[in-house]
C-alpha positions as a printed NumPy array, in Angstrom:
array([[-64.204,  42.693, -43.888],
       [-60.753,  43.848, -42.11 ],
       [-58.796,  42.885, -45.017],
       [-58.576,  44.59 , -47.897],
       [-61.378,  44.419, -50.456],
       [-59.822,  44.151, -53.442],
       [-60.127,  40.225, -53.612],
       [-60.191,  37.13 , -55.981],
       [-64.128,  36.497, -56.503],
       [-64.543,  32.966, -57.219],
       [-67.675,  31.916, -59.819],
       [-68.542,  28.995, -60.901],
       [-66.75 ,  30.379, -64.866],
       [-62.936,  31.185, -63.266],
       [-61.373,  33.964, -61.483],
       [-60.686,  37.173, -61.777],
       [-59.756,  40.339, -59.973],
       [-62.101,  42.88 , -58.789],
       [-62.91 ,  45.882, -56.766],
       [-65.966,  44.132, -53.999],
       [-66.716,  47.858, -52.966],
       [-67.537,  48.831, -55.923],
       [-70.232,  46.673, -56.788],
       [-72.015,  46.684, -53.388],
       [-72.331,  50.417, -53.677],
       [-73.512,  50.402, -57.317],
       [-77.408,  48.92 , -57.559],
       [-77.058,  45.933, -58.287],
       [-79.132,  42.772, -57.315],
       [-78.519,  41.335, -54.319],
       [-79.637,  37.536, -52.61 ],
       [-78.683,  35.792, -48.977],
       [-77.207,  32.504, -49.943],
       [-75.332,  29.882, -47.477],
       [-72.009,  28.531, -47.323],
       [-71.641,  25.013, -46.247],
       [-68.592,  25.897, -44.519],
       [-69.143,  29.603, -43.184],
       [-73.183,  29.793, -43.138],
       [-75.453,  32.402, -44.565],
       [-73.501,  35.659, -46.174],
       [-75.29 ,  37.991, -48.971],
       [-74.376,  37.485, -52.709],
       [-74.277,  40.236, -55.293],
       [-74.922,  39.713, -58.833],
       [-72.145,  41.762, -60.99 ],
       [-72.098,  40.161, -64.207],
       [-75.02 ,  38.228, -66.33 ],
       [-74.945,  35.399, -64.103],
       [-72.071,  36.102, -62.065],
       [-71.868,  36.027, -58.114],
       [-70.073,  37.305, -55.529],
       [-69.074,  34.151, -53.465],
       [-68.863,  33.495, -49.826],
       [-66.699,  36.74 , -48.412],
       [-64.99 ,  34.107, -45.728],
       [-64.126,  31.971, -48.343],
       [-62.474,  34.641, -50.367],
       [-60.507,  35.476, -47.556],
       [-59.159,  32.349, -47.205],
       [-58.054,  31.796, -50.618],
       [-56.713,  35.17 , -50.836],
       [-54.471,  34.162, -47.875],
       [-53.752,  30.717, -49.124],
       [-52.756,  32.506, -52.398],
       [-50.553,  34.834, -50.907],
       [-48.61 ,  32.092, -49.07 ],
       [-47.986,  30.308, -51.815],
       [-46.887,  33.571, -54.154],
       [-44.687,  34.203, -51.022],
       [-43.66 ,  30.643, -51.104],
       [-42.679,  30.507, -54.624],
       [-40.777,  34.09 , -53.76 ],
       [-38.684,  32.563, -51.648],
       [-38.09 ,  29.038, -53.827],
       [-37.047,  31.466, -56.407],
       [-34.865,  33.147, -54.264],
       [-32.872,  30.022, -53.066],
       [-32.323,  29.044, -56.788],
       [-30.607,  32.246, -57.753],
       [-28.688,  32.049, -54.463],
       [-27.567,  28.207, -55.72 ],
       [-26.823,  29.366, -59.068],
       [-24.659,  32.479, -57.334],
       [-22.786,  29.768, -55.389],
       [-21.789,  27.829, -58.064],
       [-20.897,  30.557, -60.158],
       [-18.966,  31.446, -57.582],
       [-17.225,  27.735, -56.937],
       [-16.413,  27.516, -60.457],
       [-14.889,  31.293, -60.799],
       [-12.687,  29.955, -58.003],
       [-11.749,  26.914, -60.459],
       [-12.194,  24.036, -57.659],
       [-11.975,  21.074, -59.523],
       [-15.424,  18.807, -59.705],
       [-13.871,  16.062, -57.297],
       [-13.768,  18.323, -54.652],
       [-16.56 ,  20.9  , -54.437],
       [-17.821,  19.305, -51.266],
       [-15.01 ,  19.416, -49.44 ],
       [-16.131,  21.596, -46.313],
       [-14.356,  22.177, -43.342],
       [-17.188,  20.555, -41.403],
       [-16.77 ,  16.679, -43.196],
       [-13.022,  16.771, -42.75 ],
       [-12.668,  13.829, -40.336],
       [ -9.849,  14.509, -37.166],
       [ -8.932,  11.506, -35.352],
       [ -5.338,  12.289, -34.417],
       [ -3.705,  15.184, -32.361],
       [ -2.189,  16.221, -35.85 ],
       [ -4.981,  15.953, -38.024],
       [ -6.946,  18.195, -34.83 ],
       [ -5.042,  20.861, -35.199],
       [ -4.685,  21.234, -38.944],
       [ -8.583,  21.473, -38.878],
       [ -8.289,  23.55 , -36.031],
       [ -5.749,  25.861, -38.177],
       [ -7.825,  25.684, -41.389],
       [-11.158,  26.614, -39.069],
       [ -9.609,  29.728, -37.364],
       [ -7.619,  30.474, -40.529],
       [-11.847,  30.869, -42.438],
       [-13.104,  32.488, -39.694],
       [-10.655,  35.339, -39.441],
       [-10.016,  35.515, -43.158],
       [-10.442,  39.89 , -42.589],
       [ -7.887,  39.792, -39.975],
       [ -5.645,  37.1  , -42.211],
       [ -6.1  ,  39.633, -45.51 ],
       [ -4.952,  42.274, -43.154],
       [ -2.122,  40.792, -42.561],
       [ -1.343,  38.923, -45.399],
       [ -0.774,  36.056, -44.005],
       [ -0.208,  32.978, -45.554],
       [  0.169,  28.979, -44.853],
       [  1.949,  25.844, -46.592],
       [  0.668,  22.365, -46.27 ],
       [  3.17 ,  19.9  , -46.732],
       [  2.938,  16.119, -46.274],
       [  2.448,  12.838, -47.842],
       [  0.001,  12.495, -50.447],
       [ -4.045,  11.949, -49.588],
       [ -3.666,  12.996, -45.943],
       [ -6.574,  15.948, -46.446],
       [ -3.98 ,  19.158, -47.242],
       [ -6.356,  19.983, -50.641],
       [ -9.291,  18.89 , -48.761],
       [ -8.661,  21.47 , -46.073],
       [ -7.696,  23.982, -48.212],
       [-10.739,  23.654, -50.338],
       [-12.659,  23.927, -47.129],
       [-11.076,  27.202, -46.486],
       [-11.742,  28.418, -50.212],
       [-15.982,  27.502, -49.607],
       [-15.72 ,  29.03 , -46.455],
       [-14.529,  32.704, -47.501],
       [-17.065,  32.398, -50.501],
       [-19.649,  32.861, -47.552],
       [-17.898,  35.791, -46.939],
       [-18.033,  37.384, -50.076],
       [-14.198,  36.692, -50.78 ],
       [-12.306,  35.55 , -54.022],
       [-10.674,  32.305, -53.831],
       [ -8.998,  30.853, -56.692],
       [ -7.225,  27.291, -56.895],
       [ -4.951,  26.233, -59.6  ],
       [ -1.721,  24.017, -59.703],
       [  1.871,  25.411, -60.24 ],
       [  1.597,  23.063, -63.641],
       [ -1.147,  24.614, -64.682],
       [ -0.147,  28.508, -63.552],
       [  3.353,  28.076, -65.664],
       [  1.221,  26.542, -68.705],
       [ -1.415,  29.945, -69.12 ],
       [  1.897,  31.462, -68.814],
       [  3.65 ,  29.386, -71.846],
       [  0.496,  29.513, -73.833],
       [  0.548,  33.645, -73.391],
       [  3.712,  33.33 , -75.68 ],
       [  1.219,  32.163, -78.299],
       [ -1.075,  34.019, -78.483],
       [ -2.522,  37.62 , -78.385],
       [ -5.153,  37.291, -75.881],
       [ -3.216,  37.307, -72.847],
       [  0.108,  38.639, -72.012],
       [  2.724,  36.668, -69.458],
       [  1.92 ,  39.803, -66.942],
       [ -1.615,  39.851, -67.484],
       [ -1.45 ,  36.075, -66.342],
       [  0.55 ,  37.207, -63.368],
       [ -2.091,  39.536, -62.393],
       [ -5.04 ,  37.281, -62.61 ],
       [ -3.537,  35.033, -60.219],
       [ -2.08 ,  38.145, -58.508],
       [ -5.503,  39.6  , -58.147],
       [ -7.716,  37.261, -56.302],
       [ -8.118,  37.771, -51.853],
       [ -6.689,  33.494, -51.215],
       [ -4.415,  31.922, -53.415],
       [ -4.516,  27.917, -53.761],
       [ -1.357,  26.515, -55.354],
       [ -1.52 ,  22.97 , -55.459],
       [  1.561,  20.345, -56.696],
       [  4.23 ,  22.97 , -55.56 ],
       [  7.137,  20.786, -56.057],
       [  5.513,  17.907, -57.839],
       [  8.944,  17.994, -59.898],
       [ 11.89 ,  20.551, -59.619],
       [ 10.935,  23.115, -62.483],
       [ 13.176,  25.278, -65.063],
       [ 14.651,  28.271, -63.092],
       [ 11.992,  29.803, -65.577],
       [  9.47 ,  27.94 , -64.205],
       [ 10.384,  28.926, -60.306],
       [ 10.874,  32.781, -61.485],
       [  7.18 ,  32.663, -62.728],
       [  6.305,  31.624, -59.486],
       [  8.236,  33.697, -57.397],
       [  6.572,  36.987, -59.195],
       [  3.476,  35.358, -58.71 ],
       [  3.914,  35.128, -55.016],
       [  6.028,  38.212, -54.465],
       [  3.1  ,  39.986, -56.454],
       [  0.98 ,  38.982, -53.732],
       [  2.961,  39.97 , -50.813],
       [  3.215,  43.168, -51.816],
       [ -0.756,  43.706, -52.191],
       [ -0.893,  41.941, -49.521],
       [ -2.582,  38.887, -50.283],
       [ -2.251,  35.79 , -49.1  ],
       [ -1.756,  32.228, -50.451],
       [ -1.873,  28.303, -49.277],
       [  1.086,  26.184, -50.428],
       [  0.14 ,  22.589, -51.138],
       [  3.05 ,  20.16 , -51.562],
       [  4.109,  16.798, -51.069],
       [  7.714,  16.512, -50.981],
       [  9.718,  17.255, -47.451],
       [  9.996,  20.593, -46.176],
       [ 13.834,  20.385, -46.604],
       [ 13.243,  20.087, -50.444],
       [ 10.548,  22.531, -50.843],
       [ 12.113,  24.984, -48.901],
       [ 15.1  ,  24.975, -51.869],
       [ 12.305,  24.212, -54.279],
       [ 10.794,  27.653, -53.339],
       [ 13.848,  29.287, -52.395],
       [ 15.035,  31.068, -49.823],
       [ 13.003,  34.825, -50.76 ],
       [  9.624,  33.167, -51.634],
       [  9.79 ,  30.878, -47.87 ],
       [ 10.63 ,  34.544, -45.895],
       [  7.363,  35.835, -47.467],
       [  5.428,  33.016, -46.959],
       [  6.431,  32.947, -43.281],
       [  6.147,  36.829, -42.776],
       [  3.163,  37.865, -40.161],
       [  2.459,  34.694, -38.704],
       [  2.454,  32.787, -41.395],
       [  2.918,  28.907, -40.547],
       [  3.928,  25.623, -42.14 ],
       [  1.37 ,  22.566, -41.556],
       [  2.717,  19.678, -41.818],
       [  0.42 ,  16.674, -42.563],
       [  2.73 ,  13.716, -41.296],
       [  0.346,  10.907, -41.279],
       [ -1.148,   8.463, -43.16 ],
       [ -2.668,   8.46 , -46.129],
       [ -6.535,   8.054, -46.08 ],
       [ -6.688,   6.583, -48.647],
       [ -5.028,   3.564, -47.548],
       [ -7.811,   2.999, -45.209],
       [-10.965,   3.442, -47.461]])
């Protein structure tokens, strides 16, 4: 036989492995017997009434066994890859509602919608060059026009590449920070660092209402943290640029601008509206 001999020997009690060499050499009783599929082939008696089957047919279920241990390798394989993936979706916090918002089911029908995909698309694809630069982006428009959706897209997108997004909303970011007061678990600068620390930052809400001066301090180190490690970050907001601009101030815009850094703005209507 050209494959190995080591194979499954099928009997008529179950299956087990042994060594087929080994007990044609030894002297042991021998018959020619036929396979209905594979014709005559010669038997050898290795155990009370035990008997080597059809060598062809071993073969074959050696083979199909393989395949499907091979098979089951690989199903295995995909479910710890899945399980990495969302591990990974919910270490970058993306809320429920929108882990399946890819780049690829945004839908573009206008020139403005075009070329924030078009943005968001090039933005993913050249994430190394955009960490090397630090550059960042803003999306600001009315409300359900796609700026988290696209932003989201971008976060699933550098996950591919082995990169740590993390979203969160300003609200949220300045409440870790409040509840550090209370507690000895996490200081105010060890919450500034794990939102310092990851390669994308997603603020979402920036703006939702104007904040203490507090509040836009916290924010400002959180950024300015970032810019100096160079690590960039997507602005989501809502209100006009005019107002986010003071909203944000005049030191946190500059960075946010630095290296190419653009402002999207999502000026049309809401899809939601239309659904």
């Amino acid at each position: 036989m050209k494959k190995n001999l080591l194979l499954r020997l099928v009997t008529e009690k179950g299956c087990k492995r042994y060594d087929f060499k080994k007990l044609i050499d030894k002297d042991r009783p021998t018959e020619e017997r036929n396979c209905p599929e594979h014709g005559a082939y010669t038997a050898t008696n290795f155990l009370g009434e035990h008997w080597t089957a059809c060598p062809k047919c071993l073969e074959i279920l050696q083979e199909k066994q393989e395949e499907e241990s091979l098979q089951k390798q690989k199903e295995a394989a995909l479910e710890r890859e899945q399980l990495k993936w969302k591990a990974k979706i919910n270490g970058a916090a993306i809320p429920e509602r929108f882990k399946d918002r890819t780049l690829d089911s945004y839908i573009a029908r206008t020139t403005g919608q075009k070329k924030a995909l078009a943005f968001s698309k090039e933005y993913a694809e050249n994430f190394d060059q955009v960490m090397k630069e630090g550059r960042s982006a803003i999306f600001v428009g009315k409300p359900g026009t796609g700026k988290t959706h696209l932003a989201i897209g971008i976060a699933l997108e550098i996950i591919k590449q082995q990169r740590s997004p993390v979203f969160v909303t300003v609200q949220r970011l300045i409440r870790r920070v409040k509840d550090s007061w209370h507690t000895k678990n996490e200081t105010e600068s060890e919450v500034v660092d794990v939102f310092a620390s990851p390669d994308l930052l997603i603020l979402d809400e920036v703006g939702v209402q104007f904040g203490s001066e507090f509040e836009k301090q916290m924010l400002f180190d959180v950024l300015n943290e970032r810019y100096e490690k160079l690590k960039p970050s997507i602005l989501l907001s809502n209100i006009p640029r005019e107002q986010l601009s003071d909203y944000l101030g005049e030191r946190v815009t500059d960075r946010l601008r630095e290296n190419g850094g653009k402002m999207i703005g999502f000026d049309w209507d809401s899809y939601r509206k239309g659904s």
